[in-house]
N, C-alpha and C positions, 0 to 999 in steps of 0.2 A: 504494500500500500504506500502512496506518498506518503504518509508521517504527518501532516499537518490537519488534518481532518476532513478533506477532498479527496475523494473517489480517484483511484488513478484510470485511465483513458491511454491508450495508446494507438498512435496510426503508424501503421509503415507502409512506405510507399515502395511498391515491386511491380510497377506495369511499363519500365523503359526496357525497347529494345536489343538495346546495348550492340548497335550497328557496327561496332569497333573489334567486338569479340569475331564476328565472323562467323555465329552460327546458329543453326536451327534449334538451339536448345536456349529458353528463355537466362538472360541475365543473370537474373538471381538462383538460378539452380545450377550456376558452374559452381564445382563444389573445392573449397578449401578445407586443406587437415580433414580429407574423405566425406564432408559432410556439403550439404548446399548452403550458400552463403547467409539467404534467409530461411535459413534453417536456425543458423547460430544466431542471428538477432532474434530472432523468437526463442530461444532458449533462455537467452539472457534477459528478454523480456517475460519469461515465464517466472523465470526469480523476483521478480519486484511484485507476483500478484498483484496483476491490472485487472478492474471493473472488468473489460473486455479490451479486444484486441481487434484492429478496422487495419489489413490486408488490400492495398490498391494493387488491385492486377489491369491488365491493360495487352499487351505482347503476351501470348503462350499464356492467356489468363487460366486454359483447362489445365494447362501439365501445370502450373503452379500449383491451383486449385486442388489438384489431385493428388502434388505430390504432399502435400501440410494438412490432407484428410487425416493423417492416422497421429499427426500430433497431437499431445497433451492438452494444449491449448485449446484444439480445435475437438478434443476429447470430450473434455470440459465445459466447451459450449461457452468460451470466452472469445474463439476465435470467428470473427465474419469476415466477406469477403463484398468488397466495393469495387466496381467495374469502370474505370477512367477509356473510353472509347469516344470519340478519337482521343490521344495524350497531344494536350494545349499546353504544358507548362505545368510546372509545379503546386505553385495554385487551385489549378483546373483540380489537378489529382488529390489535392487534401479536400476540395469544397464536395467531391463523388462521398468522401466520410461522413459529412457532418448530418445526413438524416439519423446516422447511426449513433450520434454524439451525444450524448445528454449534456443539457448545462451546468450540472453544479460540480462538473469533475477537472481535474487537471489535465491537458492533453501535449504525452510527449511525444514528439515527430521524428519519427527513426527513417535511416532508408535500408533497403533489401541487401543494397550490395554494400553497406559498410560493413562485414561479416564480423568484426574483431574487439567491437564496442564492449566494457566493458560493464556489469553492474552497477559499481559502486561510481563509476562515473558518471551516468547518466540517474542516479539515485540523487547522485549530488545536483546536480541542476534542476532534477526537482522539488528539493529543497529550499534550493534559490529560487525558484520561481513562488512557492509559499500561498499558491493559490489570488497571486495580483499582477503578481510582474512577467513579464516576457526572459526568459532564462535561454539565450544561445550558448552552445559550446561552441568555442574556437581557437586555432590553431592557427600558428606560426610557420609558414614555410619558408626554408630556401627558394623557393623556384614554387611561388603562387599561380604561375598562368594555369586560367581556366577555371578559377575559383573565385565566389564571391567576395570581397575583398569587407571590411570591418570600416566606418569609416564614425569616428570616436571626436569628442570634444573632451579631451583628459578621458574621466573614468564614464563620461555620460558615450555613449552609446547612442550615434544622431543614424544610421542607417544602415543597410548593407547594397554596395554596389555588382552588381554582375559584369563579370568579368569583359562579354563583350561589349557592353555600357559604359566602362569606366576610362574614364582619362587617362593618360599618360603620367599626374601625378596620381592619380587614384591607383592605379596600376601600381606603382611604386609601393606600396603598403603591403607589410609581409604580412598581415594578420588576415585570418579569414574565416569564412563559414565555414562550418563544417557540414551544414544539415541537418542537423539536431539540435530542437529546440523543446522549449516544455511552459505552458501559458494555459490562461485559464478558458473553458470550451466556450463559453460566453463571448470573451472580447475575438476568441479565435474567429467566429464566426458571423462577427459584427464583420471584421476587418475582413473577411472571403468576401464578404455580398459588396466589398468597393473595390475590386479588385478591376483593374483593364491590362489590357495588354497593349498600351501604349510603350512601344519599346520595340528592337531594331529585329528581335525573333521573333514579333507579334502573339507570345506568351503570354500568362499569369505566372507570375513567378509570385511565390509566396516568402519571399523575399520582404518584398514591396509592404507588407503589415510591418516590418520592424518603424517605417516613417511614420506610419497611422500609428502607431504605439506612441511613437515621441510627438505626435503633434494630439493625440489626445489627455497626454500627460501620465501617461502608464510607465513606470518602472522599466526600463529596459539592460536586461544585467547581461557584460558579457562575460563567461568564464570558461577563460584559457587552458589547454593543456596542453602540456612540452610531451606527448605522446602519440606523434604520427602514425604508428602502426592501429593504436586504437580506431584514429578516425578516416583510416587510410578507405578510398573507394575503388572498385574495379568496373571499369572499361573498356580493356585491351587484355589477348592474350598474355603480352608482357605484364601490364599491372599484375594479374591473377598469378603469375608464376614470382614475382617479387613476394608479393603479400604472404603466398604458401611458404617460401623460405622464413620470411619475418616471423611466420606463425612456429615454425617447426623448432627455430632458433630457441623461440623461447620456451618452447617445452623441452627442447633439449638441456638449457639452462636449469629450467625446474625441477629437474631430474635429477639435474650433478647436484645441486641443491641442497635436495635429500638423499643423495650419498654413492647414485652408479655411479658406476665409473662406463664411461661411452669410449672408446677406442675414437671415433671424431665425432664431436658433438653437427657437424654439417652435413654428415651422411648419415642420417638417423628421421624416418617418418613415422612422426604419429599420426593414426587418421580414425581414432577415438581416442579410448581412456586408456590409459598404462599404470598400473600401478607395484610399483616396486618394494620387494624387501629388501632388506639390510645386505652391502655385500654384493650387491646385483653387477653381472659385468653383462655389455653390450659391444658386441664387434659394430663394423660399417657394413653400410646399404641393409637394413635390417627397416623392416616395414609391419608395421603393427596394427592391426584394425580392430573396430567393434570393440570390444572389451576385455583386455588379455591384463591378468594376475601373475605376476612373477615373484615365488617366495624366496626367503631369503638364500644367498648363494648361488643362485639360479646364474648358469655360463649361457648367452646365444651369442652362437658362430657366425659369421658373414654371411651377409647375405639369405638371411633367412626372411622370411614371411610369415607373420602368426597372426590369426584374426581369434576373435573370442574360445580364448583359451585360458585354463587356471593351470599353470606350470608350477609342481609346488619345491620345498627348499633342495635343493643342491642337486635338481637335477640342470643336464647338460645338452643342451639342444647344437648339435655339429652344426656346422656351414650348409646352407643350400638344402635350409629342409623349408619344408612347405606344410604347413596347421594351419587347417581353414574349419573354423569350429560353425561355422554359420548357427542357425537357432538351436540347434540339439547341441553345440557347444563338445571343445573336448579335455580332456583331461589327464595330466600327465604330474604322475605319483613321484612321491620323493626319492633322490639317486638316481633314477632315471636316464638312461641315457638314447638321445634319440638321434638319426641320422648318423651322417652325411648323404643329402640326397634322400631323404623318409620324408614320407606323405602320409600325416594324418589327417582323415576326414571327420566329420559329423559324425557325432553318437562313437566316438572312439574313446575310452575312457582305461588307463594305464594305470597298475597297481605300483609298488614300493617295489624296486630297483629291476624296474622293467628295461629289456635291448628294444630297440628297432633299428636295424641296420638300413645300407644304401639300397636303394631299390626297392624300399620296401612298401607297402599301401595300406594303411588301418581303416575299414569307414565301420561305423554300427557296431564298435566290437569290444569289449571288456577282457583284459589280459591282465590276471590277477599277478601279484608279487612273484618278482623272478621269472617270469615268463619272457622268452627270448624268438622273436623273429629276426636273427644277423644279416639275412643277404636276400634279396630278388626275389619276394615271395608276395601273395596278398590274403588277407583276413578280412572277410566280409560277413556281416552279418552273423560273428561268431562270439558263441563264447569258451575262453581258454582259461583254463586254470592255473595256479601257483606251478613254478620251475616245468613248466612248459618248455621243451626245445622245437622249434618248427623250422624246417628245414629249407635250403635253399632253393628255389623255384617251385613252391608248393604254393597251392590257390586253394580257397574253400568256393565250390560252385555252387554259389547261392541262389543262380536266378534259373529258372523254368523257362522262361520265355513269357512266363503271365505272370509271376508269384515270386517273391525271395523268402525263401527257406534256412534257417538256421542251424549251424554248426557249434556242438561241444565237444570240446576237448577236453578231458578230464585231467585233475592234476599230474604232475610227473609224466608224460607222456610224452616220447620222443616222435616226431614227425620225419623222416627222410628228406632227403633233397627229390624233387620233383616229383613230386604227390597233388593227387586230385579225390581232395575230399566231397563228395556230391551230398548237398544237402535234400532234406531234413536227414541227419548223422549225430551221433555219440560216440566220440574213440574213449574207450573205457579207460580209468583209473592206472597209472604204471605202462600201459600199453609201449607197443612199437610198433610203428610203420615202417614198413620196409620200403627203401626209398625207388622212386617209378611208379609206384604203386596207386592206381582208382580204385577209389572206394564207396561204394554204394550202401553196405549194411553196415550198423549198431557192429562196434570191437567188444568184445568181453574185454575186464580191466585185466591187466597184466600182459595178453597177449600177442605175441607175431604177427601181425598182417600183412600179408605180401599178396599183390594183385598183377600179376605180370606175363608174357609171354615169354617162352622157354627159349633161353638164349640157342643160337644156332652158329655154328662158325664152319665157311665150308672153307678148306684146307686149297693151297694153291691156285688159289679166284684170279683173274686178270682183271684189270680195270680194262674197260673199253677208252681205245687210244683213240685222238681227235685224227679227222679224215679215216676211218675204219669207217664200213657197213656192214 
């Protein structure tokens, strides 16, 4: 909530093209740190619990619209969606809100593609705003062009000029808009209904209410911040791949922080949540997604990939492995050591000092304590038990052609090298597979199984020599 006793209101504006990027995919859904840009303002505006939340689409308003159906916000029924057809200008785009506005609330103006905006920053300008005054955030740049430029009498706050508007000494002014403002829904919406678009891109720029604010004698605060990355915006492939480093940086920084140690904090992506224990080491190009758990002592090798995964303490994930836990998520038990080159899938869930060697494939499958797949083999839809050995190019054939069928492998059971377990299957207790061997029926525990044809070797064979008939 604001803090002052006014309802919080929030608009974000997400209906510009963004003709610069080059592509069929709206603006605000190129995604930074794996997520869509106005993804992350709406998160960060889901932390301040706003009254409700007013979404300007405009360009790609369906894939917007459809891609922020399954957020919290829009869970919640805080989240609406305001249609700016044709986009006239800034202006144009707040006044498509204001049926949805109530008057007695504060309303902060975020945009889609400022992805990096923090909380407690834009907490604080509604603060300053206090339910009377007009509260912009702004920013200092080295190299302002194309930015609404601050134009200030001392500390009073007499307008903001638009970049293609502005003189040559106006232009000169490093301080600027940022696009975020926060003011009360009342005067917001006095100042929309005078709005023209007298001016050289025939807009409404919503700009133009900071003059209506000082000529009606309303408060107008400006407050600065020396933190570009926050109010940084994207318009161009280039900006979008700046911005994703700026972002990566700092959670690589956050990280060393609390105590990994990262082999290079610049080749390291997060594109969710990481969370680290005590001790953690992180090789380069190592890429993290969704929501991955790393306990304490936890080693990853180069170059690895891991999406929603709990990796717990002091196991060791080799170089060049690949965990992709998607929503069945996976799980990889303490000591553990996985890879070089091992692919865990969904539903793979590893006991206390489990192997998976290079070449190897887990989806769907529970491989209790000590159980060891080392080389070129796949486990699907199985279950294996404690000090398990499974053998080199052995597959469990889970699928029918209609149906996946499931494999048990009972403790201590030795598996051969190039085995074909056909499910639905039980290799009993102690057992041995003899390795070549398909297998179609239940093993009793303890015993031999060998499924094979009888070797043959015929004595003094000639190979067929090239040009023979």
């Amino acid at each position: 909530m604001s803090g002052f006793g006014s309802a919080l209101d929030v608009v974000v504006m997400a209906a510009g093209k963004g003709t610069r990027m080059k592509s069929s995919l709206p603006k605000v859904l190129h995604r930074v740190a794996g997520k869509a840009m106005v993804r992350h303002v709406l998160d960060t505006v889901e932390s301040l619990s706003p009254r409700r939340v007013v979404l300007i689409t405009g360009h790609g308003a369906e894939a917007v619209e459809a891609n922020l159906a399954a957020h919290p916000l829009s869970q919640g029924g805080q989240l609406q969606f305001a249609r700016q057809m044709p986009q006239l200008g800034t202006g144009h785009a707040v006044q498509q809100a204001v049926p949805l506005l109530p008057d007695d609330g504060v309303v902060l103006i975020l945009n889609g593609d400022v992805p990096l905006i923090a909380a407690d920053t834009v907490q604080a300008l509604v603060q300053a705003c206090a339910g009377q005054h007009l509260a912009l955030l702004t920013v200092v740049l080295d190299d302002p062009t194309g930015y609404g430029r601050i134009l200030r009498d001392g500390d009073r706050v007499l307008g903001i000029v638009e970049h293609k508007d502005a003189s040559e000494a106006q232009r000169a002014i490093a301080e600027t808009y940022t696009g975020i403002m926060a003011l009360p829904a009342a005067r917001l919406k006095t100042w929309l209904g005078r709005l023209t678009n007298d001016n050289s891109q025939h807009e409404y720029y919503l700009t133009d209410i900071v003059a209506m604010a000082v000529a009606d004698g309303v408060g107008v605060l400006g407050l600065p911040t020396t933190d570009e990355v926050q109010v940084a915006g994207v318009n161009s492939p280039q900006q979008l791949a700046a911005l994703e480093r700026a972002c990566q940086a700092r959670r690589a920084e956050a990280l060393m922080a609390d105590g990994v140690r990262l082999a290079d904090p610049a080749r390291l992506d997060v594109r969710g949540t990481l969370q680290c224990g005590s001790d953690v080491e992180i090789d380069v190009n190592c890429v993290f997604e969704g929501q991955v758990v790393l306990g304490d002592g936890v080693r990853i090798g180069a170059h690895c990939v891991i999406a929603n995964a709990r990796i717990a303490a002091g196991a060791v994930i080799h170089p060049f492995t690949h965990i992709e836990g998607e929503k069945a998520g996976v799980q990889v038990g303490p000591g553990s050591l996985i890879g070089p080159f091992a692919r865990l899938r969904p539903g793979a869930v590893l006991g206390a000092e489990v192997h998976i060697g290079n070449f190897v494939e887990v989806k769907n499958s529970t491989l209790a304590d000590g159980a060891k797949a080392n080389h070129l083999a796949y486990l699907g839809d199985a279950t294996v038990g404690e000090r398990v050995n499974y053998g080199a190019g052995s597959i469990t054939a889970n699928y029918d052609g209609a149906n996946k069928h499931r494999t048990v492998i009972e403790a201590d059971v030795h598996v051969g090298s190039n085995c074909v377990l056909v499910a639905p299957i039980t290799v009993g207790a102690g057992g041995t597979v003899g390795g070549g061997s398909t297998l179609t029926k239940d093993t009793p525990p303890g015993a031999l199984s060998v499924s094979r044809a009888r070797q043959v070797s015929i004595a003094n064979w000639q190979r067929p020599a090239k040009g023979s008939k």
